[in-house]
C-alpha positions in Angstrom: 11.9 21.4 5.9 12.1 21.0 9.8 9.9 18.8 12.2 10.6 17.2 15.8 7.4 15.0 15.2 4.9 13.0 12.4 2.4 16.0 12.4 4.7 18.6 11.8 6.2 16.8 8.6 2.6 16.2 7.5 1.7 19.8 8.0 4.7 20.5 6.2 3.6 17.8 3.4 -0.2 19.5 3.5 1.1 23.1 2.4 2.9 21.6 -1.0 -0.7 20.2 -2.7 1.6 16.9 -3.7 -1.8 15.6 -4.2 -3.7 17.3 -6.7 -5.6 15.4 -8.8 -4.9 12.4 -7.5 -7.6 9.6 -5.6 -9.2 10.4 -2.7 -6.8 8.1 -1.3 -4.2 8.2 -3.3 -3.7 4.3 -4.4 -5.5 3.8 -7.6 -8.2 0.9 -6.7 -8.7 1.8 -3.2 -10.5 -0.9 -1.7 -10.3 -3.3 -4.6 -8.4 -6.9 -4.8 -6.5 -4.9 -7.7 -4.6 -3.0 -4.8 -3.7 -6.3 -3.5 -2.0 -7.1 -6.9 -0.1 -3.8 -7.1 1.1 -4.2 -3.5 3.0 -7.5 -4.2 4.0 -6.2 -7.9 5.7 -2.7 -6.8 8.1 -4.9 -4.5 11.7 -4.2 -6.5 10.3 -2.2 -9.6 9.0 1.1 -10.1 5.1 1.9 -9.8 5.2 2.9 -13.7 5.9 -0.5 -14.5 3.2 -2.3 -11.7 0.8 0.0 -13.4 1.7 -2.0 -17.5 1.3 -4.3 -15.7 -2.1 -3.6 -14.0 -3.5 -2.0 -17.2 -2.6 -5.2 -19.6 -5.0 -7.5 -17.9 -7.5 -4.4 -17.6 -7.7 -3.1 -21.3 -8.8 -7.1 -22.0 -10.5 -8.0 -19.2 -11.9 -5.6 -17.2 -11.0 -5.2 -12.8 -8.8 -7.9 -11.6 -10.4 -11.0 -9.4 -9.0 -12.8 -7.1 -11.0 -15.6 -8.1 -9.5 -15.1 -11.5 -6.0 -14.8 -10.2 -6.8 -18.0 -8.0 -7.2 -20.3 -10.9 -4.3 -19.0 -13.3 -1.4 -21.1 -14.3 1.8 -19.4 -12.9 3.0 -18.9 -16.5 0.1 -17.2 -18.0 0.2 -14.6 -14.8 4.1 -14.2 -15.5 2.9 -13.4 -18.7 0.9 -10.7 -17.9 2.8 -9.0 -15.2 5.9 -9.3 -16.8 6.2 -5.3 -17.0 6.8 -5.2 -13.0 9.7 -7.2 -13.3 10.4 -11.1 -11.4 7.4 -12.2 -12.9 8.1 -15.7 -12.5 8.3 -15.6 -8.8 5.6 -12.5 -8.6 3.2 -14.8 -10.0 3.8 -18.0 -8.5 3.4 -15.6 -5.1 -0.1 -13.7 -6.3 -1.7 -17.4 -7.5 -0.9 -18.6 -3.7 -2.0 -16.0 -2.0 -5.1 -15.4 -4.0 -5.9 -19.3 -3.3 -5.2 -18.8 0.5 -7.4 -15.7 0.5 -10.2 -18.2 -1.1 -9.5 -20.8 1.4 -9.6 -19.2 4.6 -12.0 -16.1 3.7 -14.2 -17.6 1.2 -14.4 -14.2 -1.1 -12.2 -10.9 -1.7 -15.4 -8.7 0.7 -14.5 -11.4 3.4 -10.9 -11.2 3.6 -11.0 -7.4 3.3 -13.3 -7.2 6.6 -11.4 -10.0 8.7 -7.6 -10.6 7.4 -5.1 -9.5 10.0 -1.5 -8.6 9.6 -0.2 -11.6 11.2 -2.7 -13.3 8.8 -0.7 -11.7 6.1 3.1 -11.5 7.2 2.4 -15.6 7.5 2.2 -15.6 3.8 5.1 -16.0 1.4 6.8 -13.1 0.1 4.4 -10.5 2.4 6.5 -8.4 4.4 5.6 -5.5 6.6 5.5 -3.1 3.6 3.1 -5.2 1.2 0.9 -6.2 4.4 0.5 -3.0 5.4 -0.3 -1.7 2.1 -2.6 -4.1 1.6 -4.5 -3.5 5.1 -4.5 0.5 4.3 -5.4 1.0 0.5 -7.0 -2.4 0.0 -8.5 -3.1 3.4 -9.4 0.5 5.0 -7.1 0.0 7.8 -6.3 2.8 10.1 -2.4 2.0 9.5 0.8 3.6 8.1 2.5 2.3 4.9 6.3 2.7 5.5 8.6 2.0 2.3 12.0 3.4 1.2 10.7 6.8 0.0 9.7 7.0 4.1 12.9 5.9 5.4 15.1 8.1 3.3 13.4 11.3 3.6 13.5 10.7 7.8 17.3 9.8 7.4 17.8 12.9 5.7 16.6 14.8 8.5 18.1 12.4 11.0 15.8 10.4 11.9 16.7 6.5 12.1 15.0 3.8 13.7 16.0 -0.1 14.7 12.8 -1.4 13.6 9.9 -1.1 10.7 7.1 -1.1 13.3 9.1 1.3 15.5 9.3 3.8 12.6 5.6 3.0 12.2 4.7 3.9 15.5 6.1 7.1 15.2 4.2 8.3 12.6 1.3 7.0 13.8 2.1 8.8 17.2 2.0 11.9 15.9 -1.0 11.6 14.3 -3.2 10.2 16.9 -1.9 12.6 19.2 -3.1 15.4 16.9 -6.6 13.8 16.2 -8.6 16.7 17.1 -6.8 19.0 14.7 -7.1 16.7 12.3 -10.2 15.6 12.2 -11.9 18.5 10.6 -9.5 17.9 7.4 -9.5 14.3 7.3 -13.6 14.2 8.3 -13.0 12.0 11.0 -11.4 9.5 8.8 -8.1 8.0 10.3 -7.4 6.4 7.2 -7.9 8.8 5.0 -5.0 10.7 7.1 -2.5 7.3 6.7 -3.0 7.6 3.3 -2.3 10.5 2.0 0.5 11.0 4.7 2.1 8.2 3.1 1.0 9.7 -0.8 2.3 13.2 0.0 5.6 11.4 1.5 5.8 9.5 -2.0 5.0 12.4 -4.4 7.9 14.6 -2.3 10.0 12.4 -2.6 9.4 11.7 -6.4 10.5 15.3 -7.3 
């Protein structure tokens, strides 16, 4: 696989239907507090085991709330999301942002149309990966999720950047330079694009 820029490795991406049958936009729970959840679970763990943990509480109580989360005792949650691995500190993290959220937002609708990414990164154990996750599959941002999957399938190909946001900025580069071509596939939806750049990334990198 060759590319000098972000659109030709998603072109490249586009032609291997990685996504079949998968969301729309690819993180289960799009624009749900749930995504929130699985964003600060997947940190150190594999996705199969942020998704045992999703499911548990699911199966017996329906979609997660950040209300619900809010009022927990840490070790109940640890109990719950014990499957995705440093429960003890996961939860203690989830319970404090879920109160902050409350605190500064009022509600989970709130937070999703006004939180910022400095709002974010200023909370413990959110770094540029789980904020940015959060503001694209939770929040609809128009913003690209960068993780290790990302980082080692540019290094294979020689790519290498000093910073998270300057690898972000490539990407998104790319992309925005090539709106008009892909607007017509993405329906004018920027995020819809980020998304399932950074899905297809994933999935390749998977097999």
């Amino acid at each position: 696989m060759q590319f000098s820029n972000s659109y030709e490795l998603l072109t490249e991406l586009r032609n291997k239907n990685l996504l079949a049958n998968k969301p729309k936009y690819w993180w289960p729970g799009y624009g749900t507090f749930e995504v929130v959840v699985g964003a600060v679970l997947t940190q150190n763990t594999r996705w199969e085991n942020v998704e045992k943990a999703l499911n548990q509480w699911k199966m017996e109580n329906g979609k997660w709330k950040v209300e619900d989360v809010a009022a927990f005792e840490p070790s109940y949650l640890a109990e719950i999301i014990k499957p995705a691995g440093f429960y003890n500190q996961k939860s203690k993290r989830l319970i404090a942002l879920s109160r902050n959220i409350l605190r500064d937002f009022g509600d989970f609708e709130t937070f999703r149309e006004n939180v910022t990414r400095e709002w974010l990164l200023a909370q413990k154990g959110v770094g540029f990966e789980t904020a940015d996750s959060i503001l694209c599959y939770a929040c609809g941002r128009d913003i690209m999720v960068m993780d290790a999957y990302t980082r080692r399938l540019l290094k294979k190909h020689g790519y290498e950047f000093e910073s998270y946001d300057d690898m972000r900025e490539w990407f998104e580069g790319g992309v925005e330079e090539n709106c008009k071509k892909l607007s017509d596939i993405y329906k004018n939806d920027l995020n819809l694009c980020y998304s399932r750049f950074h899905g297809k990334i994933v999935e390749f990198m998977k097999k």
